[in-house]
Backbone as numpy.savetxt, mean C-alpha at the origin, in Angstrom:
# Nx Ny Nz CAx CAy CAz Cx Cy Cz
4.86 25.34 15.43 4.97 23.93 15.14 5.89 23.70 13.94
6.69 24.61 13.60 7.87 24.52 12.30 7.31 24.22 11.00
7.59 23.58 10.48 7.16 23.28 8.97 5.77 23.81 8.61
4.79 22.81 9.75 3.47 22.94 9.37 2.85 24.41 9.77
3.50 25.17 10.27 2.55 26.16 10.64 1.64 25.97 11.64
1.04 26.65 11.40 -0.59 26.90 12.76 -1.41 25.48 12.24
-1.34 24.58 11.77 -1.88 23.23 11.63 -2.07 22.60 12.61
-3.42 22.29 12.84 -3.20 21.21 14.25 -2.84 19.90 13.97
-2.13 19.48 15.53 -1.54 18.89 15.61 -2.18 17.17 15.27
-3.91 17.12 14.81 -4.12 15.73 14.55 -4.22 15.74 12.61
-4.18 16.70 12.25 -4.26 16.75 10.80 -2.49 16.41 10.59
-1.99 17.15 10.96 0.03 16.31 10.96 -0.07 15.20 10.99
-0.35 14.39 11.94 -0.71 13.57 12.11 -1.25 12.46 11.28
-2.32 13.01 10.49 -2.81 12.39 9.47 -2.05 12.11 8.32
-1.05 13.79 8.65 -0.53 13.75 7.30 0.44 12.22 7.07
0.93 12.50 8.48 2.44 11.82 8.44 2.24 10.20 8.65
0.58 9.95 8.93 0.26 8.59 8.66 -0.06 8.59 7.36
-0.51 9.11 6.63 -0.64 9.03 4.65 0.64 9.18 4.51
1.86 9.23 4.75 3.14 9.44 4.48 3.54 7.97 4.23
3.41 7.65 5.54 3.58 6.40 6.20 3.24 4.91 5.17
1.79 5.25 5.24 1.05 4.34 4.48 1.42 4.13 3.05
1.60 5.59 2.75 2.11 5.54 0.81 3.23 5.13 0.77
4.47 4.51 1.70 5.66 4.11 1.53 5.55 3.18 1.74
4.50 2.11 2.96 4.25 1.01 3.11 3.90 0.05 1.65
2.85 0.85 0.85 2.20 0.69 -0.03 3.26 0.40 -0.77
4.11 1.32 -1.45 4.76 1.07 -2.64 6.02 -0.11 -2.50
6.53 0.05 -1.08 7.14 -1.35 -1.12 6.28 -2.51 -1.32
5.14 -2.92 -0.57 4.23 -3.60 -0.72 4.27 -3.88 -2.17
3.47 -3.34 -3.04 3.55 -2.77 -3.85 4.60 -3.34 -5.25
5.50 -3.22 -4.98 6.81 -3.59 -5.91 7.48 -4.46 -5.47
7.23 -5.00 -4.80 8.57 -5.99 -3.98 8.26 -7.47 -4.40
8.88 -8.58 -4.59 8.16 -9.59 -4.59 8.53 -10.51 -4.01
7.70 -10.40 -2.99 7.85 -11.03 -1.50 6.17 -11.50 -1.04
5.50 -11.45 -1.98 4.02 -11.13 -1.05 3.44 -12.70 -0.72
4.27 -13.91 -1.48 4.42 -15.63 -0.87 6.25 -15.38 -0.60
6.57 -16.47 0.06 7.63 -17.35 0.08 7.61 -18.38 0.54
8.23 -19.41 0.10 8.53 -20.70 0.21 9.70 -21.71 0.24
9.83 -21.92 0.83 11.79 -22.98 0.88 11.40 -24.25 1.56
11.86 -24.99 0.37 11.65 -26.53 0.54 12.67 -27.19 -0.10
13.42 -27.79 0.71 14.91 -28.34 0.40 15.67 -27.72 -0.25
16.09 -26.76 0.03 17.49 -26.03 -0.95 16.94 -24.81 -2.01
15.53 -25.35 -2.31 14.86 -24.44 -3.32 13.78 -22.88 -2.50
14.29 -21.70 -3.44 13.39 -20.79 -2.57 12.84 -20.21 -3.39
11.22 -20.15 -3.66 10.71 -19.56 -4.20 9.54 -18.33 -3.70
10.01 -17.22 -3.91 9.51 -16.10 -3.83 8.27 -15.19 -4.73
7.32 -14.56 -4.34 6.81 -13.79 -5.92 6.09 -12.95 -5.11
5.60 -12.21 -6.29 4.77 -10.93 -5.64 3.59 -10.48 -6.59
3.37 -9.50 -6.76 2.16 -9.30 -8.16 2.84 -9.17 -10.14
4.10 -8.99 -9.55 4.76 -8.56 -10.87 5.78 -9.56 -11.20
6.35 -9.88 -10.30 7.12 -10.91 -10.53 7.44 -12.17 -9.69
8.13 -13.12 -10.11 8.48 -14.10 -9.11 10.14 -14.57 -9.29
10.40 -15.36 -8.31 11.68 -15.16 -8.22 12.20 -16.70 -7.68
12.99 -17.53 -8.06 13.12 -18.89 -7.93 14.76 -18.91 -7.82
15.03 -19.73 -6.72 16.33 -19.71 -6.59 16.64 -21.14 -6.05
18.25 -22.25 -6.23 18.27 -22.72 -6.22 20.32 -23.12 -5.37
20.59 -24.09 -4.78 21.93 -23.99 -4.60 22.80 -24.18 -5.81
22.45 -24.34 -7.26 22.87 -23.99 -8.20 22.77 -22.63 -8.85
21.46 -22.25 -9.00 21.14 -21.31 -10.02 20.01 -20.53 -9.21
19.59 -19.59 -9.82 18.56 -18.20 -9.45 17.95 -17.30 -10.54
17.16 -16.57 -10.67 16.20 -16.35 -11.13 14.87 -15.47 -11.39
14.67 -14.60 -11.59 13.59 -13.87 -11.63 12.67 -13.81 -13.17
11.48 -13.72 -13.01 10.52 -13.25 -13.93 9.14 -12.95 -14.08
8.64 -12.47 -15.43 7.32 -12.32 -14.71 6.28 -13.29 -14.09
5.51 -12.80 -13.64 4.76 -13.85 -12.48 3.99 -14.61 -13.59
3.84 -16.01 -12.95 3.24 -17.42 -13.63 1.73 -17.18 -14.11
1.22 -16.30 -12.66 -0.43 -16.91 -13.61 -0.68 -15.66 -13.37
-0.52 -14.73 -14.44 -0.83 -13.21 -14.40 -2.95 -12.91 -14.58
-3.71 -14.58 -15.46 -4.72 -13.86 -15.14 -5.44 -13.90 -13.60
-4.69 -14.61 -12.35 -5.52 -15.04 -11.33 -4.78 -13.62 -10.51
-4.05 -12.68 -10.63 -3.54 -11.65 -10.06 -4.01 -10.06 -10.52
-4.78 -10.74 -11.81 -5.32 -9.05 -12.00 -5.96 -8.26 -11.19
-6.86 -9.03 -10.56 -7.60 -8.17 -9.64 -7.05 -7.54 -8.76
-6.29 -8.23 -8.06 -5.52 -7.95 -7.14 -4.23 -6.47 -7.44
-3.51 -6.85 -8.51 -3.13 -5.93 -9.57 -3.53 -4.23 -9.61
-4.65 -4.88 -10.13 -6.14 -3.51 -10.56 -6.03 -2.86 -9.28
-6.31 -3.51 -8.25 -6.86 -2.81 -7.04 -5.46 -2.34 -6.07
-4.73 -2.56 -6.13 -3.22 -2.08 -5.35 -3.14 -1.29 -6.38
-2.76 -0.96 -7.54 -2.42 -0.12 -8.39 -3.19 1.06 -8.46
-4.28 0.85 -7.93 -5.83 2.51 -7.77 -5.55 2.23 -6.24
-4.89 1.78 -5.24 -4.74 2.40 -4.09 -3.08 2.68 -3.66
-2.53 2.55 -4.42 -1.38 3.05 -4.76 -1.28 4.88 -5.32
-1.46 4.42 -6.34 -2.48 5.76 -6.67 -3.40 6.85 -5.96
-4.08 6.81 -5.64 -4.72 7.37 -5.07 -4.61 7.60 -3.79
-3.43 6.65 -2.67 -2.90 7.48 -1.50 -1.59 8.54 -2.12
-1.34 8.28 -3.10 0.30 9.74 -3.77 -1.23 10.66 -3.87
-2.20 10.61 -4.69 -2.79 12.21 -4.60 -3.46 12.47 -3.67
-3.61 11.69 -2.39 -4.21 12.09 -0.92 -2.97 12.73 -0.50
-1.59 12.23 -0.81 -0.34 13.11 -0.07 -0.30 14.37 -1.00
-0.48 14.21 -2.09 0.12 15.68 -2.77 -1.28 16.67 -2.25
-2.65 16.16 -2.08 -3.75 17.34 -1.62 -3.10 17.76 -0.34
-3.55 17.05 0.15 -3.03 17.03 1.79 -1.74 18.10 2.14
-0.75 17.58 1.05 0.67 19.02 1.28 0.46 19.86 1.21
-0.13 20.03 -0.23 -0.55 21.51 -1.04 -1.49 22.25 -0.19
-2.58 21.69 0.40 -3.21 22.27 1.58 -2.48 22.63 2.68
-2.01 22.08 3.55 -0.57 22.93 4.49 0.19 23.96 4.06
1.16 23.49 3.23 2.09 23.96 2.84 2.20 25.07 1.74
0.88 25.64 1.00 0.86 26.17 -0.14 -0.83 27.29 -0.04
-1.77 26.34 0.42 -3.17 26.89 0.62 -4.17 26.61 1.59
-2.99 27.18 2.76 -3.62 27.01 3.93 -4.99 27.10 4.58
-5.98 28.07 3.79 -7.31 28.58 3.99 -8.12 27.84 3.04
-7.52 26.68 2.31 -8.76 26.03 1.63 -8.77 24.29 2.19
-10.03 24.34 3.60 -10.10 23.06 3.51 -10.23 21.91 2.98
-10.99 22.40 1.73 -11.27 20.77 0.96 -10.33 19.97 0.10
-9.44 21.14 0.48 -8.06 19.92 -0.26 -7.75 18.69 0.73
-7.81 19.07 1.55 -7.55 18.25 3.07 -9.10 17.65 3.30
-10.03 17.74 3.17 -10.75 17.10 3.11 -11.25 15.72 1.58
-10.32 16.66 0.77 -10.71 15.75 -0.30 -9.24 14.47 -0.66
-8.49 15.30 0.50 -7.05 13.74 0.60 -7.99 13.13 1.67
-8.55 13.22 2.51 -9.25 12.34 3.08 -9.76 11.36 3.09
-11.05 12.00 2.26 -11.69 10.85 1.65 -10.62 10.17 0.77
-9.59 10.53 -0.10 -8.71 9.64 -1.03 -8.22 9.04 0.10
-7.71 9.15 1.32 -7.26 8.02 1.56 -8.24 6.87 2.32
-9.05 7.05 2.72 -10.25 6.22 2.96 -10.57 5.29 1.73
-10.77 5.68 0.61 -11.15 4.72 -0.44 -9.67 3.95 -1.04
-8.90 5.31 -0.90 -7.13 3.76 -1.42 -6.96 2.99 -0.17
-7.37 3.35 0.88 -7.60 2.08 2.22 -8.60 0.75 2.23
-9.70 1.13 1.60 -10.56 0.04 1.26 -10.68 -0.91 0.31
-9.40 -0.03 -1.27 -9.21 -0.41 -2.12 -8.01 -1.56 -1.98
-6.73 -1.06 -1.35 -6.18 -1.96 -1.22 -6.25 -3.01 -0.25
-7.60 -3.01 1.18 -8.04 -4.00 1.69 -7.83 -5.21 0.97
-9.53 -4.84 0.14 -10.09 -5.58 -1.01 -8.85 -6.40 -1.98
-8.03 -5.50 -2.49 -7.01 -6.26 -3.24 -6.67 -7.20 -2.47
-6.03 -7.44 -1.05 -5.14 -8.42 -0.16 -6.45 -9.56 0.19
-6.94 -9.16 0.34 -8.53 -10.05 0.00 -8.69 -10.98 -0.78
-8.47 -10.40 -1.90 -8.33 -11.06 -3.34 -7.32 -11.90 -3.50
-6.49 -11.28 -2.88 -5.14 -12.41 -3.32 -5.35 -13.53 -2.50
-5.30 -13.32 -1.06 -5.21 -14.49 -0.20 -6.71 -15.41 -0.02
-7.70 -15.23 -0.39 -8.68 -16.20 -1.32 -8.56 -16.84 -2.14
-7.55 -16.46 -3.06 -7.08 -17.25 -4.40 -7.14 -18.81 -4.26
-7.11 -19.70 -5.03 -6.76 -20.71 -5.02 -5.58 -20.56 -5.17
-5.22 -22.12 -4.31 -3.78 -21.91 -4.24 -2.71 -21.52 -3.11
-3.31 -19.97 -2.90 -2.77 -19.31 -1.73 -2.81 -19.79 -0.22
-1.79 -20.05 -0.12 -1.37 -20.99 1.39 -1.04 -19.54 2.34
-2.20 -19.29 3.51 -1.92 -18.44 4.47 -0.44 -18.78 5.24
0.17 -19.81 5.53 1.81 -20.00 6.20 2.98 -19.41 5.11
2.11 -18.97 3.86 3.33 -18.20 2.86 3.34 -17.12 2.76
2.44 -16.45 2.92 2.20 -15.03 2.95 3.44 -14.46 3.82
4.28 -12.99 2.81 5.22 -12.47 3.45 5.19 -11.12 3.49
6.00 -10.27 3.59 6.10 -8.97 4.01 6.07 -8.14 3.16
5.75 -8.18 1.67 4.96 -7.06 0.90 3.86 -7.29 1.09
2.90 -8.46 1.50 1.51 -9.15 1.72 0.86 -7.90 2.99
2.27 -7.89 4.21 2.05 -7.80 5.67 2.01 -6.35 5.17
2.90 -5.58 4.27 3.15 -4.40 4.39 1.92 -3.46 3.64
1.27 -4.51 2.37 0.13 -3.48 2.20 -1.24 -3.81 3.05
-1.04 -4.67 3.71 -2.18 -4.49 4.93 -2.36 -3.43 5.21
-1.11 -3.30 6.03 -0.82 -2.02 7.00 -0.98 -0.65 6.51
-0.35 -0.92 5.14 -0.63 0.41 4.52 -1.86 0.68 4.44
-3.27 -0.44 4.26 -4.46 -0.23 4.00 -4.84 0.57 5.16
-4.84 -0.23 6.29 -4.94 0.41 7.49 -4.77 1.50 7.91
-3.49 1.91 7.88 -2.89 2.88 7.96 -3.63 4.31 7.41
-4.33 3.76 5.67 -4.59 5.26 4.84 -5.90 5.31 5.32
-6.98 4.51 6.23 -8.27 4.63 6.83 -7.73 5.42 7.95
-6.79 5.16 8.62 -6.75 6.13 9.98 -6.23 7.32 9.44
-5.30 7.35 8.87 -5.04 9.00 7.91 -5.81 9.66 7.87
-7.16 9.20 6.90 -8.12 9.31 6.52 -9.37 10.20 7.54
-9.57 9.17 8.50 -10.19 9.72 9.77 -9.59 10.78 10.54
-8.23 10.91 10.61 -7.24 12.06 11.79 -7.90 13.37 10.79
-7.75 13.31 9.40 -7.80 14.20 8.51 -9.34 14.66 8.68
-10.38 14.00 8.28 -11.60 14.17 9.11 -12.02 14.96 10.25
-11.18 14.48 11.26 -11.33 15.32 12.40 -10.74 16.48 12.57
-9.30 16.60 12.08 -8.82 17.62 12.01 -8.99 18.60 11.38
């Protein structure tokens, strides 16, 4: 099976969905896209870190307006951010380095199961907010969904495998 060795083929699998997910995540993650809005000429964009306002004159970025109604949200993408990179680095190091010790691979597992529930919870948080208009929600919003998603099924392939 090349790279992976004698690995079965649903733990790869797992891997390459925690791959997946931790790249989803960090765009998610950093981008600030997670509202948008355009209303006559004006487009305003933001995300957890920043926001971004643009105009047919002028444009714009800075940090985001109401930093205390985003902490949570913040807090909790940032520990599932986190914590799917050390479900990928167990998870490698187990393949690729210490093939005969399962609980590295069992213990990216469970990490990605809880940075899956963690960053649920965060997208949770945000789009409850006051304020937050579900027709604005955009594609760092869409992308750490997926990533959430994504590090629960990781999570489970890894389980089984």
């Amino acid at each position: 099976m090349g790279i992976f060795g004698d690995a079965k083929p649903i733990t790869v699998a797992g891997f390459l969905s925690a791959i997946v997910s931790f790249v989803l995540q960090l765009i998610g993650f950093a981008t600030p896209f997670w509202t948008y809005v355009k209303i006559e000429g004006v487009t305003v964009h933001s995300g957890l870190w920043q926001g971004c306002i643009s105009t047919t004159c002028t444009s714009g970025c800075g940090a985001s307006g109401c930093p205390n109604a985003l902490t949570g949200t913040q807090a909790l993408e940032t520990l599932a951010f986190i914590i799917l990179l050390a479900a990928v680095i167990l998870v490698a190091v187990q393949l690729f380095v210490m093939k005969d010790k399962d609980i590295m691979k069992k213990a990216g597992a469970v990490c990605c199961i809880v940075a899956g529930a963690f960053a649920i919870i965060g997208v949770i948080v945000y789009a409850t907010q006051k304020g937050v208009k579900i027709s604005t929600l955009h594609f760092s919003f869409a992308f750490c969904v997926i990533a959430a998603v994504g590090g629960i099924v990781a999570g489970v392939l890894l389980i089984i495998g």
